[in-house]
GUBA-959420 format. One line per 5 residues: number of its first residue (from 1); their letters; for each residue y, x, z of C-alpha. Coordinates in Angstrom, 3 decimals. Example, Ala and Ser with C-alpha at 12.3 -4.5 7.8 and 13.67 -1.06 7.14 Angstrom:
<atoms>
1 = AS = -4.500 12.300 7.800 | -1.060 13.670 7.140 .
</atoms>
This chain:
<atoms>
1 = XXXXX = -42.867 69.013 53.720 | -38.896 67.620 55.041 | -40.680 66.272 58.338 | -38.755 67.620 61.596 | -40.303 70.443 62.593 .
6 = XXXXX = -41.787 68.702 65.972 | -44.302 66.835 63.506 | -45.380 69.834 61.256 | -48.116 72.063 61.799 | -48.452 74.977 64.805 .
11 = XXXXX = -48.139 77.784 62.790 | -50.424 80.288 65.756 | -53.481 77.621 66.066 | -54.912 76.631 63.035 | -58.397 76.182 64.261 .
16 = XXXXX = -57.506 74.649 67.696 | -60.280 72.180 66.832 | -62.723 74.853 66.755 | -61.650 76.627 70.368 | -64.473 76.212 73.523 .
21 = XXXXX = -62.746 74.091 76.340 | -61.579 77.073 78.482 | -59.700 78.399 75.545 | -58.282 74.737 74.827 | -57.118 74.293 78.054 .
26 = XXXXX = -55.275 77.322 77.923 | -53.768 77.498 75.268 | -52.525 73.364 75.820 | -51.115 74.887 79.355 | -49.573 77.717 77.930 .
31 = XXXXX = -47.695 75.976 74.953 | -46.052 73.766 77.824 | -44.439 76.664 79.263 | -41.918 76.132 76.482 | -41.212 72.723 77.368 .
36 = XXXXX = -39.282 74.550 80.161 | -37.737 77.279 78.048 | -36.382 74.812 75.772 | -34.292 73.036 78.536 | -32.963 75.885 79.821 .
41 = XXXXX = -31.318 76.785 76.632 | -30.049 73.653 77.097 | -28.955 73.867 80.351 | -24.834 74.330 79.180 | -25.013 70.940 77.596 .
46 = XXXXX = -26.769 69.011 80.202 | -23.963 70.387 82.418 | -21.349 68.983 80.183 | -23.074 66.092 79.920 | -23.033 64.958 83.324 .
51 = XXXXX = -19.548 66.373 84.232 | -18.386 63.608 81.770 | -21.097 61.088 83.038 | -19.708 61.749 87.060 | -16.323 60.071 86.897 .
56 = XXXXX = -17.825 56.956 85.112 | -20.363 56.112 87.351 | -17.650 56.887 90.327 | -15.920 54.277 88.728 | -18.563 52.094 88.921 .
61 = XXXXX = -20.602 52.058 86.030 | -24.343 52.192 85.093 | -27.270 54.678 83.611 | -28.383 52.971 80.773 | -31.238 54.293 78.747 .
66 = XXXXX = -32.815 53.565 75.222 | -35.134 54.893 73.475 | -39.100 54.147 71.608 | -42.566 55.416 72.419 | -43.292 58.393 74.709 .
71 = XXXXX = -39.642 58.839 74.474 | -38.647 55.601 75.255 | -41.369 55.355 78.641 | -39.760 58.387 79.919 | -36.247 56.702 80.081 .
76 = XXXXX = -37.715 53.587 81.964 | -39.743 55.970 84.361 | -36.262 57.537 84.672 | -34.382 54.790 85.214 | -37.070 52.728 87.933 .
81 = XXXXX = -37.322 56.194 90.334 | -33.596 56.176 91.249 | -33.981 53.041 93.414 | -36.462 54.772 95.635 | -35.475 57.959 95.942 .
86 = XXXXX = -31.828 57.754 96.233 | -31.372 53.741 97.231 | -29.403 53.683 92.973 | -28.856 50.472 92.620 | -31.875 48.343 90.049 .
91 = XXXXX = -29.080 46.961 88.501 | -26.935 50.035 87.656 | -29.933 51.734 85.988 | -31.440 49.687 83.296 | -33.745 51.192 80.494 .
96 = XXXXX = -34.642 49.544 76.757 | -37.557 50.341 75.387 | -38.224 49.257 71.444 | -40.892 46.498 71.097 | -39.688 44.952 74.747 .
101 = XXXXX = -41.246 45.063 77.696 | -45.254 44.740 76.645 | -44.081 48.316 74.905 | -44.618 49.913 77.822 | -48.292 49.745 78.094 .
106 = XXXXX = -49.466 48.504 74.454 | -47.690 50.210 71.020 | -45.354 47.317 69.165 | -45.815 48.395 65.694 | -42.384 48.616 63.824 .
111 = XXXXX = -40.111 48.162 66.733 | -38.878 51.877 66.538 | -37.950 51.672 63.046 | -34.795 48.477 63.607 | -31.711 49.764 64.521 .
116 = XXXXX = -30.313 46.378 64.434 | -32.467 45.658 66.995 | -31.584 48.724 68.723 | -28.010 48.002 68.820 | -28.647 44.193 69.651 .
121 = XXXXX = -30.443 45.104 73.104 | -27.430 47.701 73.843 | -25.111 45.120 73.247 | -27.317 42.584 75.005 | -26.088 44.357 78.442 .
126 = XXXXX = -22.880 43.980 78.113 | -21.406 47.893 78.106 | -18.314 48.904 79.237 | -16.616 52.162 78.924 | -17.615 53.074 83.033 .
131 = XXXXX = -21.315 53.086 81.821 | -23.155 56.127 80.369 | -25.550 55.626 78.131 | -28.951 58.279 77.216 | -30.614 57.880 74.040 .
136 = XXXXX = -34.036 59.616 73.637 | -35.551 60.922 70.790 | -38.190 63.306 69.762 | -37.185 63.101 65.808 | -33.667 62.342 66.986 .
141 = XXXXX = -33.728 60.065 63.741 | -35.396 56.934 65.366 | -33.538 53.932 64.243 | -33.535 52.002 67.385 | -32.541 54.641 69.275 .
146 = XXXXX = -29.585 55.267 66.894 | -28.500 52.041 66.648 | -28.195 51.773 70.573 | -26.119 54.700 70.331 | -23.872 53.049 67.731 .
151 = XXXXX = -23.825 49.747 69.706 | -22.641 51.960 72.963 | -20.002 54.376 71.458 | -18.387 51.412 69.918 | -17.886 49.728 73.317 .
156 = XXXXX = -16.316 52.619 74.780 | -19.949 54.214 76.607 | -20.514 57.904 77.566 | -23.570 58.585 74.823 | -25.767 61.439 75.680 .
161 = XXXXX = -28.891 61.971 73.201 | -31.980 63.980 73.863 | -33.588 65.353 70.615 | -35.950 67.676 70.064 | -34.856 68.680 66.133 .
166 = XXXXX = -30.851 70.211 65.446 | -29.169 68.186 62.446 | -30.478 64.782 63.718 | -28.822 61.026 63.224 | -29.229 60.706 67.010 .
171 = XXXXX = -27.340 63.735 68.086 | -24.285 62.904 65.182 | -24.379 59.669 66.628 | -23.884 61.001 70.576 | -20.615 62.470 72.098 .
176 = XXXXX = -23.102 64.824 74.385 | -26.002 65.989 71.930 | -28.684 67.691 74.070 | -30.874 70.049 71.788 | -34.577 70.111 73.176 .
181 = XXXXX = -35.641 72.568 71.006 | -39.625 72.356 71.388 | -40.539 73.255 67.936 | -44.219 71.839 66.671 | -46.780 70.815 68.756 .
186 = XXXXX = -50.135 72.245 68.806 | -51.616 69.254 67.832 | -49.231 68.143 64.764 | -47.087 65.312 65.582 | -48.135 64.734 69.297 .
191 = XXXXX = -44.776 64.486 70.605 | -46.240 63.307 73.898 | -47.218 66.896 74.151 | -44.217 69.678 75.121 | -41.499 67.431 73.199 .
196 = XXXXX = -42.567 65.057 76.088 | -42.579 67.291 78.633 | -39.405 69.167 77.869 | -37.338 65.093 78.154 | -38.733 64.473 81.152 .
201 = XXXXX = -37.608 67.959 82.997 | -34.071 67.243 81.159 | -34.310 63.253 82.018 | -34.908 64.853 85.553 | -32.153 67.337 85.534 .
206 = XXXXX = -29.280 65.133 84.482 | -30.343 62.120 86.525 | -30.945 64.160 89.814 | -28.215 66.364 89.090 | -25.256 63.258 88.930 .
211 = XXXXX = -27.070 61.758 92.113 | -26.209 65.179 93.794 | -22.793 64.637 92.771 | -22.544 61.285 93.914 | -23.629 62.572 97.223 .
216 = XXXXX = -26.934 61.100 97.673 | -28.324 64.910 99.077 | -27.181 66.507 102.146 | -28.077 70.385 101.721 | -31.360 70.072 99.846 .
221 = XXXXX = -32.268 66.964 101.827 | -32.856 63.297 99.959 | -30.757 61.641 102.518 | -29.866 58.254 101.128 | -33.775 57.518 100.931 .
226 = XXXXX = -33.772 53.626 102.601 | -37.562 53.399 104.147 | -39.412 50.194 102.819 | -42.809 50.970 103.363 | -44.917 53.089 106.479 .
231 = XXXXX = -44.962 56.354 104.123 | -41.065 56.446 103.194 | -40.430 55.412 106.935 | -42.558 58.690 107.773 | -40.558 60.489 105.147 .
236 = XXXXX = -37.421 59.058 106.451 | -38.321 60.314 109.744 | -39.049 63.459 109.049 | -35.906 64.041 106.824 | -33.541 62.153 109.311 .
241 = XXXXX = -35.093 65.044 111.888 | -34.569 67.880 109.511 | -30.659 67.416 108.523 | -29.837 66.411 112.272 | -31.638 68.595 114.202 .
246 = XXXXX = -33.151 65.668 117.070 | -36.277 65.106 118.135 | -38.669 62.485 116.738 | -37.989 59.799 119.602 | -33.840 60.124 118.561 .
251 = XXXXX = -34.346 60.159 114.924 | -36.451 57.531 114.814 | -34.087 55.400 117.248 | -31.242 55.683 115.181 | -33.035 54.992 112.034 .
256 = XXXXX = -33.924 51.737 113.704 | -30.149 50.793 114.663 | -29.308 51.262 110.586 | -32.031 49.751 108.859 | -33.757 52.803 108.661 .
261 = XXXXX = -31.476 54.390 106.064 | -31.444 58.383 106.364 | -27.803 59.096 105.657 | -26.346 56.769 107.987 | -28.687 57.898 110.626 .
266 = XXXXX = -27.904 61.374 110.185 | -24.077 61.112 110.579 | -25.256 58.775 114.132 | -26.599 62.000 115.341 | -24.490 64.644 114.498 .
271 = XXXXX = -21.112 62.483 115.470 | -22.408 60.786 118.424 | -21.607 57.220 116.783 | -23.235 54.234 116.739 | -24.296 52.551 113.171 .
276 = XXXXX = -21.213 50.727 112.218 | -18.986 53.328 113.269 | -20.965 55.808 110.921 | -21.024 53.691 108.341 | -17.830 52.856 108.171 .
281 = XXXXX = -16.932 56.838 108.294 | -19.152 57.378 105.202 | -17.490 54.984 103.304 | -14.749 57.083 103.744 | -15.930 59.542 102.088 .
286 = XXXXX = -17.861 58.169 99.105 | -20.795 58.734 100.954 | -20.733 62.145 101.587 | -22.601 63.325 104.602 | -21.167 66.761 104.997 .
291 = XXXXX = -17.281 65.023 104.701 | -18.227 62.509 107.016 | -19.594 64.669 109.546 | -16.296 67.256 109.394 | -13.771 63.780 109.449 .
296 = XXXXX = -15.839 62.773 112.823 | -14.821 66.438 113.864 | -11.571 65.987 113.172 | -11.005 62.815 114.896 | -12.587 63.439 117.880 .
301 = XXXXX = -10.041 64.027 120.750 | -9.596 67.755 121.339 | -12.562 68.299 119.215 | -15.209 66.489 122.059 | -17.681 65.300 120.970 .
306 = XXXXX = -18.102 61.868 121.432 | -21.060 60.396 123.217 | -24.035 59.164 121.625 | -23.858 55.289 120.991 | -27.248 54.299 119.385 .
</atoms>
């Protein structure tokens, strides 16, 4: 009867068992609607959390994630997109799962419940205080994930901790506690259900929101998307087109002087540089496109623009 409330019983669907399938579905659709509505009440601490998280990783430090189960899966799926979609380097965004590796795709009985183990893997990569560190947690009391959090805070780490139950270990144990507050799951205990959902829309949020920051978006575009394959060369194409405004023969010329990476390419175009030279202006500016761009204004002579050196 002292379980969390994400592992008692729905109070509104006693007899879910007993519901035909359209009714199922439905109702399983509609209780994920508060997934959503649970991380937007949470939206003020996810915005604290990665205002502190920004200046560490400017300073050079790494995502780190930790957590067991469902949970845990949704950190490494986290962590292994950032590569990808906004060229985040593997190594700054590294993800521990309880049970190891072979967790990911088979259950390692036990493994959740060792902090010691929790805080061994933490310390096993060596934090610093540049890196941030997110602990996730349906219970919030999952011993491995708390002991990570231990393991990080006392080597000087940014903790953040997603829970979905207030008064938890996890979020005692992390200077940003985010509050995911699904409530129970239709079926009891399923925390793969809107607990689930609900950390992967905040894993989302705070993770896209930092790269924003870091200025790996121009506009609304994913601009620091490096094309490896023919569909992200496509998608490079198409986005290199959209925030520069040239044709598909130009944008896909200049992708091929930079190694096909979308930001640099952009800043080719729109300042009439070749690829070192607009390289070399975005490190400038951190990588901002939008800075770049306005610098190349600026030190064009009597604001000409310079001609096009692909």
């Amino acid at each position: 009867m002292n379980a969390p409330r994400t592992e008692q019983p729905h109070p509104d669907h006693p007899h879910l068992d007993r519901y035909d399938t359209a009714q199922l579905v439905a109702t399983l659709l509609a209780d994920q609607t508060q997934a959503a509505l649970a991380v937007q009440a949470a939206a003020p601490q996810l915005a604290r959390a990665v205002d502190a998280a920004l200046p560490r990783l400017q300073a050079g430090g790494r995502l780190l994630y930790a957590g067991a189960g469902t949970s845990g899966r949704l950190g490494v799926l986290d962590s292994v997109e950032l590569l990808p979609t906004f060229s985040w380097p593997s190594e700054r965004a590294q993800a521990l799962l309880a049970g190891g590796r072979g967790a990911m795709f088979q259950a390692v009985e036990g493994a959740e419940d060792d902090a010691e183990q929790g805080a061994a893997d933490l310390r096993a990569l060596l934090p610093t205080a540049h890196d941030v560190v997110i602990l996730i947690a349906a219970s919030g009391g999952t011993p491995y994930a708390v002991g990570a959090a231990k393991a990080a805070r006392a080597a000087g780490a940014l903790t953040i901790g997603l829970v979905n139950n207030p008064g938890t270990a996890l979020a005692a144990a992390c200077e940003h506690p985010v509050l995911l507050n699904t409530g129970e799951e239709l079926i009891s205990g399923s925390t793969r259900l809107k607990a689930g959902t609900a950390q992967k829309i905040a894993l989302n949020t705070l993770s896209s929101s930092l790269m924003v920051r870091l200025h790996k978006v121009y506009g609304n575009l994913m601009v620091d998307l490096r094309a490896t394959n023919a569909k992200l060369m496509r998608r490079a194409l198409r986005l290199t087109q959209l925030a520069s405004g040239a044709d598909a023969q130009a944008a896909e010329q200049a992708l091929a002087a930079c190694d096909w990476h979308v930001k640099t390419a952009v800043v080719m175009l729109k300042a009439h540089l070749n690829a070192a030279q607009a390289r070399a202006l975005l490190n400038t500016t951190a990588g901002s496109v939008g800075q770049a761009l306005a610098a190349g204004e600026r030190t064009a002579p009597d604001g000409a623009r310079l001609p096009p050196k692909v």
